[in-house]
C-alpha positions as semicolon CSV with decimal commas, in nm:
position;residue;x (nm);y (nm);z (nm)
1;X;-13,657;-7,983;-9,177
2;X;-13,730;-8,297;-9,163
3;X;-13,496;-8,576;-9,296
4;X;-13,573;-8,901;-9,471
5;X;-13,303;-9,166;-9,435
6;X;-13,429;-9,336;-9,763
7;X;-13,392;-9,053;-9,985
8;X;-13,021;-8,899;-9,845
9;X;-12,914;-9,213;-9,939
10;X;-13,074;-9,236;-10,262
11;X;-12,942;-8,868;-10,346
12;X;-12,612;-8,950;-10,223
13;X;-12,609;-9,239;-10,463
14;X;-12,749;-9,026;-10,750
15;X;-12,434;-8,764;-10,674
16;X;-12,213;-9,092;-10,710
17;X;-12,389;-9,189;-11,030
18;X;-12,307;-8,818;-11,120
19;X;-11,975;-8,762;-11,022
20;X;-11,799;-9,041;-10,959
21;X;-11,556;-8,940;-11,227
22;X;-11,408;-8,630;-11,000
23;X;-11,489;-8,878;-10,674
24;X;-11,276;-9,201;-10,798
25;X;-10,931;-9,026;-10,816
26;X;-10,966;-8,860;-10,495
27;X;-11,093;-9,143;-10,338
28;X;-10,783;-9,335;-10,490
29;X;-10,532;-9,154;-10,417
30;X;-10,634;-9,038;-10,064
31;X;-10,814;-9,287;-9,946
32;X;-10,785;-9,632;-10,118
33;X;-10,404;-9,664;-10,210
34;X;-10,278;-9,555;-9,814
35;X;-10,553;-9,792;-9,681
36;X;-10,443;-10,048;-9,906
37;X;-10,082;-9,974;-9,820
38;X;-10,095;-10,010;-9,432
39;X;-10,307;-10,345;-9,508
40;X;-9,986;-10,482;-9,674
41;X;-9,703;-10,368;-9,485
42;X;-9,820;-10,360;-9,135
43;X;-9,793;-10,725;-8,950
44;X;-10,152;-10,876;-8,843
45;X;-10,198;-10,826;-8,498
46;X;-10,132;-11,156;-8,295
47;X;-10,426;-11,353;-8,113
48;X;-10,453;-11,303;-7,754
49;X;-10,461;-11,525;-7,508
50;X;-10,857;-11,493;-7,405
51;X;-10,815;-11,630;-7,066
52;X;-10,641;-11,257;-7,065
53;X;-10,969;-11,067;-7,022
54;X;-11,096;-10,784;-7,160
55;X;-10,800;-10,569;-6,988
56;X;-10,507;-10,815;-7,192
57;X;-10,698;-10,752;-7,530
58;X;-10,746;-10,350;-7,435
59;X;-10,345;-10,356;-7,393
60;X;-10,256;-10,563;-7,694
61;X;-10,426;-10,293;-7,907
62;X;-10,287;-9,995;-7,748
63;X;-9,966;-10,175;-7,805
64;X;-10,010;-10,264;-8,158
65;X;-10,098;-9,913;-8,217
66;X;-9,843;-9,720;-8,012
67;X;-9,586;-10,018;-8,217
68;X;-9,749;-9,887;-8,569
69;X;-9,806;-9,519;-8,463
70;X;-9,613;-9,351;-8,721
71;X;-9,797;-9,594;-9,035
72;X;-10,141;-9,543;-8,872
73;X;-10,126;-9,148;-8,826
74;X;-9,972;-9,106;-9,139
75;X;-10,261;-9,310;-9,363
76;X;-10,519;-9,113;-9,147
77;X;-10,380;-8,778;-9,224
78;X;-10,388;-8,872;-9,590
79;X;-10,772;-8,968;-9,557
80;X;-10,844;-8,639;-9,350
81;X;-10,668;-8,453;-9,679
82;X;-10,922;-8,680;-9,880
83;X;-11,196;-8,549;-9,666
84;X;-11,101;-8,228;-9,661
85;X;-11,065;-8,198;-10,075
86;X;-11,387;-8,424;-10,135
87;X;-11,576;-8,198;-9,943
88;X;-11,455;-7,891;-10,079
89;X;-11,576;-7,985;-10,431
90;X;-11,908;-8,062;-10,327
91;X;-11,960;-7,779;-10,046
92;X;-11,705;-7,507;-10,093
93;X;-11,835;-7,198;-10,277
94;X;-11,860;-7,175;-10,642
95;X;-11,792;-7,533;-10,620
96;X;-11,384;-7,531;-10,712
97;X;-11,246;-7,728;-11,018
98;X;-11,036;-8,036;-10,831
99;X;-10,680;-7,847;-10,808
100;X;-10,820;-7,542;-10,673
101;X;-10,994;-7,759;-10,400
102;X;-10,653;-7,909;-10,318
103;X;-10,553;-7,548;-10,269
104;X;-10,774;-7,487;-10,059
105;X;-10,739;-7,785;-9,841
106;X;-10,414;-7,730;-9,843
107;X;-10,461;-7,394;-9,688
108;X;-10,746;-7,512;-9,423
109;X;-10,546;-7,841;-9,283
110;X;-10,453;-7,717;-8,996
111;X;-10,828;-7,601;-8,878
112;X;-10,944;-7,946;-9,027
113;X;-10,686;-8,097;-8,788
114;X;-10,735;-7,885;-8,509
115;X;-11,177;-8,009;-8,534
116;X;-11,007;-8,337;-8,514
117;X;-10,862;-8,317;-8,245
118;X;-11,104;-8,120;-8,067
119;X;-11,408;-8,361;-8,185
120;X;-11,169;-8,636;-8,070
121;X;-11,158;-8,517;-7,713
122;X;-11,534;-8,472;-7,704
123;X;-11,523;-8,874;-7,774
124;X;-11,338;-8,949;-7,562
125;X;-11,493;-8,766;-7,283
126;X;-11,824;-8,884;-7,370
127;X;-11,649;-9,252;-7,411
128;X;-11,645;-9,318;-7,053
129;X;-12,040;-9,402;-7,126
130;X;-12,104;-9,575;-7,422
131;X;-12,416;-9,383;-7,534
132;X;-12,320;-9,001;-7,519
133;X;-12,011;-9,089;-7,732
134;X;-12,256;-9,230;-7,962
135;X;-12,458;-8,905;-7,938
136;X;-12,144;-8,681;-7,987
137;X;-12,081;-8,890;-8,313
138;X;-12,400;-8,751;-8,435
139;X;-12,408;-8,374;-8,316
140;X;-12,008;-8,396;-8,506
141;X;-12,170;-8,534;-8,829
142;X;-12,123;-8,201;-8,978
143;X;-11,819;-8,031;-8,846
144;X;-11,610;-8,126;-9,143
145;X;-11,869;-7,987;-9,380
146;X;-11,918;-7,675;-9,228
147;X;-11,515;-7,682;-9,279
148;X;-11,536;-7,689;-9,626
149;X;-11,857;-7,476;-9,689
150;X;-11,735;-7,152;-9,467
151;X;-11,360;-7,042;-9,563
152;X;-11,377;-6,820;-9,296
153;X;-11,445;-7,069;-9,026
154;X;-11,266;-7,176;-8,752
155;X;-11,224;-7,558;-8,577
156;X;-11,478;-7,417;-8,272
157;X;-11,701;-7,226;-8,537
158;X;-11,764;-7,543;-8,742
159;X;-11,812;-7,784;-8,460
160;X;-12,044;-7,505;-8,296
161;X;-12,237;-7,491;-8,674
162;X;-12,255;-7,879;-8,716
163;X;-12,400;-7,892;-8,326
164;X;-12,674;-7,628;-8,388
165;X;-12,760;-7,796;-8,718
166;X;-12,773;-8,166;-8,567
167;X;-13,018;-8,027;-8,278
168;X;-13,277;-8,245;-8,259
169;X;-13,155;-8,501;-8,544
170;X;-12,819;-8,611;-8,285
171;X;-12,952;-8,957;-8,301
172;X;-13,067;-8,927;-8,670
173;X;-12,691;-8,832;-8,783
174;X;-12,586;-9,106;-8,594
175;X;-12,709;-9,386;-8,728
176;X;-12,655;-9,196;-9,099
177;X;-12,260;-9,245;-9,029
178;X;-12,311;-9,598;-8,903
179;X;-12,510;-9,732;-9,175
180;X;-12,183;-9,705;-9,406
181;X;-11,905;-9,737;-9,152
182;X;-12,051;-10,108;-9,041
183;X;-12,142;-10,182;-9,343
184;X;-11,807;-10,122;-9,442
185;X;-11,654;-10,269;-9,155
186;X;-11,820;-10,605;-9,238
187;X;-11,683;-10,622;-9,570
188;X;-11,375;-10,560;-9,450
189;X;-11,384;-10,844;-9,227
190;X;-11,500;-11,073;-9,494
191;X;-11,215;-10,985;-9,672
192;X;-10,994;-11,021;-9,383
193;X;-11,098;-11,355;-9,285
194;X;-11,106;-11,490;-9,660
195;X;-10,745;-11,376;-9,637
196;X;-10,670;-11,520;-9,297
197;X;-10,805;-11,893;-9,440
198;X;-10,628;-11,866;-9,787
199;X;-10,319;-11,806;-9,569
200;X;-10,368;-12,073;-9,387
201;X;-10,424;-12,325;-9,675
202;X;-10,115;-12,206;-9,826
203;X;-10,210;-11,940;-10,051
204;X;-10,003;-11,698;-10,200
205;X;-9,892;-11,332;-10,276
206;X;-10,091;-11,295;-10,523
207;X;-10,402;-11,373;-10,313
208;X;-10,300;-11,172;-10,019
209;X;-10,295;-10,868;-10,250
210;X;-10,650;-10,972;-10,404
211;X;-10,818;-10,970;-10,046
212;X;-10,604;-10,642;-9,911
213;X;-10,732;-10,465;-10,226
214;X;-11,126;-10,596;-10,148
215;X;-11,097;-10,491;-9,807
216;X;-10,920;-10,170;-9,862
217;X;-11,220;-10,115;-10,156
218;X;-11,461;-10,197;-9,923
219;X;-11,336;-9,905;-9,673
220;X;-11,301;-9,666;-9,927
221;X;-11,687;-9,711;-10,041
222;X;-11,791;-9,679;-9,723
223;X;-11,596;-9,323;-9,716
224;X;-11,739;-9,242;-9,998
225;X;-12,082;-9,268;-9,896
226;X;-12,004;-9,114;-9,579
227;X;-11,900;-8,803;-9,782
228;X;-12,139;-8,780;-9,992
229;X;-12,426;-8,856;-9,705
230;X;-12,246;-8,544;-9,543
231;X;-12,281;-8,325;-9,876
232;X;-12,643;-8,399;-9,938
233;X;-12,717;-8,338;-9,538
234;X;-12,562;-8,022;-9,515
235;X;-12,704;-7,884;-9,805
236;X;-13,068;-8,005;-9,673
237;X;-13,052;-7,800;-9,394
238;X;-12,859;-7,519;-9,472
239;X;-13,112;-7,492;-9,788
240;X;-13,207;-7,113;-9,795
241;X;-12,962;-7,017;-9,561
């Protein structure tokens, strides 16, 4: 089957339009509020010196992150659950009312981390050149919804499901995730700056919270459209199946 960027996104956006009153509080709670929450707590990361090199600002951030290691894993574990749940009500059979799909995420965590981490190795094998990580990214697109769409599945199962459904579309599914995740990632950064220059002119609490809540609205959009990209992909080519 063929696939038209134009219209996933446009049915993704009508599923928004649709439910966006089951989609808000999971996005909320899973998603927005821990993203939100590790904006304000954790300390900005200091400049580095950029007569450093590439290799100082590489070790600053693994740093920073093995510093924070405890916040960061803990706010993505709370998105995967997000992931896990949104998908279910979208893609699991007989499409579950919202507590049974907690249930049921609940019960598949550990094969949703288990993908993770498996996916995650894949990366970073394929990071050591820049474009088959890029190429992984798309033959992954659909692990997590095969996840949610087969109880019975297992982490290899899915990841072998989402790679025989990406064949041919790797690049395709690629640029599907990117499309939100940069998009995202610049709003975020617009936020961040317009926080960074308020702070600097003196501005407030109050402020900082403002910006923090734009940027951490701004990433949770960009999840959301991820998701629902995901649901209306899957179901396109598992159609009759």
């Amino acid at each position: 089957m063929k696939l038209n960027i134009g219209h996933v996104f446009a049915a993704a956006g009508a599923a928004w339009r649709q439910e966006r009153g089951l989609i808000v509080p999971v996005a909320g709670l899973f998603y927005f509020v821990p993203t939100l929450a590790l904006l304000l707590l954790l300390p900005e990361m200091q400049p580095v010196d950029r007569n450093g090199g590439d290799d100082a600002a590489l070790q600053a951030l693994l740093g920073y992150a093995r510093e924070h290691a405890g916040a960061i894993l803990a706010v993505n574990f709370a998105q995967l659950v997000g992931t896990a749940v949104l998908l279910m009500l979208f893609l699991a059979p007989g499409r579950p009312l919202l507590g049974e799909a907690l249930k049921l995420s609940a019960g598949r965590m550990l094969s949703f981390l288990a993908a993770g981490l498996l996916m995650w190795a894949g990366l970073m094998a394929g990071a050591l050149l820049i474009l088959p990580a890029l190429y992984l990214l798309g033959r992954f697109f659909l692990v997590t919804s095969a996840l949610a769409a087969n109880p019975g599945a297992g982490p290899v199962e899915a990841i072998a499901r989402s790679w025989a459904l990406t064949r041919g579309r790797g690049w395709w599914c690629f640029v599907a995730t990117a499309i939100p995740f940069f998009a995202g990632q610049a709003a975020m950064s617009v936020a961040g700056g317009l926080d960074r220059a308020v702070t600097v002119a003196g501005g407030g609490a109050p402020l900082h919270l403002v910006f923090d809540a734009l940027a951490a609205l701004a990433g949770t959009a960009s999840w959301i459209l991820t998701m629902l990209v995901k649901v209306t992909v899957y179901r396109a080519l598992t159609k009759g199946t």
